[in-house]
C-alpha positions as CSV (number, residue, x, y, z in Angstrom):
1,X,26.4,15.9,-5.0
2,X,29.4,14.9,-3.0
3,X,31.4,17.9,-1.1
4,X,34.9,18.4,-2.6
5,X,38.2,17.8,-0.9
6,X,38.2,21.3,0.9
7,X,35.0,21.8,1.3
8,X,35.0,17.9,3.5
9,X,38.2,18.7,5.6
10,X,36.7,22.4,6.6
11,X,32.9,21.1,7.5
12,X,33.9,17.4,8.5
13,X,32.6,15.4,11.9
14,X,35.7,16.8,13.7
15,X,34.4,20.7,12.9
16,X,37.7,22.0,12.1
17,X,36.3,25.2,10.9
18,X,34.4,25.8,13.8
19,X,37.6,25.6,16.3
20,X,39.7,27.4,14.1
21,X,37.1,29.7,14.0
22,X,36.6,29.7,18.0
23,X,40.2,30.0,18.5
24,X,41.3,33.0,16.2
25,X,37.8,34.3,15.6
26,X,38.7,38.2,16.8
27,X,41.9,37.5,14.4
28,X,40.0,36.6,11.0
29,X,38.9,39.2,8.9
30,X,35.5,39.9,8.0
31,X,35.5,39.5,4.4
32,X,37.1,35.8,5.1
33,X,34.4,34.9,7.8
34,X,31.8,35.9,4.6
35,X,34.0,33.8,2.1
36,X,33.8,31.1,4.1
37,X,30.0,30.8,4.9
38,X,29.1,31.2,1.4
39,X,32.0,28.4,0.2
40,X,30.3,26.2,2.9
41,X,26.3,26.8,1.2
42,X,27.9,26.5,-1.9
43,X,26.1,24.3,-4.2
44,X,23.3,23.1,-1.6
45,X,20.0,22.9,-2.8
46,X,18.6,24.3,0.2
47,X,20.2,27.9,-0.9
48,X,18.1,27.5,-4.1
49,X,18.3,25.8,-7.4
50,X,17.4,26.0,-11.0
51,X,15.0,23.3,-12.5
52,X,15.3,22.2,-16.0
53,X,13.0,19.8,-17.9
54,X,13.4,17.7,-20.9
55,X,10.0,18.2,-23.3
56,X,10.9,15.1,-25.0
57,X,11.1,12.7,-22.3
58,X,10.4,14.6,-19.0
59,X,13.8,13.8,-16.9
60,X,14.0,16.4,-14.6
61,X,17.7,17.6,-13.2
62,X,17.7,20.0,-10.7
63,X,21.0,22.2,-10.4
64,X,22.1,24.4,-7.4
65,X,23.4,27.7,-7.1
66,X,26.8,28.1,-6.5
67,X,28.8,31.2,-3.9
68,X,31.0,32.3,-7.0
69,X,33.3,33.1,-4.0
70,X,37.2,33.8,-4.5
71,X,37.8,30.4,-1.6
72,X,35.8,28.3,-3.4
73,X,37.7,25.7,-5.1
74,X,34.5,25.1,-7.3
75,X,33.7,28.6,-8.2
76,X,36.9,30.5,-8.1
77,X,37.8,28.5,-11.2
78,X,35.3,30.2,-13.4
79,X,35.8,33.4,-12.2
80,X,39.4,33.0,-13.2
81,X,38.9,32.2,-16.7
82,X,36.1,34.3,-16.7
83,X,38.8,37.2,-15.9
84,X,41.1,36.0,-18.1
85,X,38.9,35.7,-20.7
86,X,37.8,39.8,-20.2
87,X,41.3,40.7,-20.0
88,X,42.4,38.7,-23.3
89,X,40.3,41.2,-24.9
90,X,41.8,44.7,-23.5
91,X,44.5,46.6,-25.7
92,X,47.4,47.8,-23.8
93,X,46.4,51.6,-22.6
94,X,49.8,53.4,-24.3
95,X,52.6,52.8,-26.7
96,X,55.1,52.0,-23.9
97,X,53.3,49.2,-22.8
98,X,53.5,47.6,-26.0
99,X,57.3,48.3,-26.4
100,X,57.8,46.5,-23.7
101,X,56.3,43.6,-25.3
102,X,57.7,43.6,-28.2
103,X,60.9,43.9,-26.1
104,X,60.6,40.7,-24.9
105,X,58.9,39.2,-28.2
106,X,62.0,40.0,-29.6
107,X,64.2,39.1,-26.9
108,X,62.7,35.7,-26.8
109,X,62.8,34.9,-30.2
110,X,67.2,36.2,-30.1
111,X,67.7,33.7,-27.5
112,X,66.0,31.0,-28.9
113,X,67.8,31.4,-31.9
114,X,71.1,30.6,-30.3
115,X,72.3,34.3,-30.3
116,X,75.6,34.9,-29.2
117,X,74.3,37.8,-26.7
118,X,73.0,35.5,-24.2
């Protein structure tokens, strides 16, 4: 599987990673250094894979686990529509939230109307 964009200018032959990290290592926050490891094992099959096998004619495709990390360009994708997707389903928790919607429901549809209170 080739490396994407990010993933090649971070952990190319000139190590860019590795002397950004050298030079403001006691400056980067944990949590980044973390994000960072796990974008770069990201989708190696060294890291461990799932194997999957076609009974009708035996092709085998082996598929790699992936960081789900918020840096990964890969990963961070799905884990935004897979937020998205949770949230589309939450009700607003009081009434004034959902004036406040309508407000600018409402609002929208005066000005697209041509109103003259623009």
């Amino acid at each position: 599987m080739e490396a994407n964009i990010l993933k090649r200018i971070f952990f190319d032959e000139h190590n860019h990673w590795e002397r950004f990290k050298d030079k403001y290592g006691a400056r980067i926050r944990p949590v980044v250094l973390k994000e960072i490891e796990k974008f770069r094992g990201c989708g190696d099959p060294k890291n461990g894979f799932t194997l999957f096998v076609c009974e009708g004619c035996h092709h085998v495709r082996k598929v790699p686990y992936r960081c789900k990390g918020r840096f990964c360009t890969t990963c961070s994708v799905g884990e935004s529509e897979e937020w998205s997707r949770l949230l589309s389903g939450v009700e607003p928790a009081s009434s004034s939230e959902v004036d406040i919607f309508e407000y600018f429901e409402y609002n929208s549809l005066i000005n697209d109307a041509g109103s003259p209170f623009k």
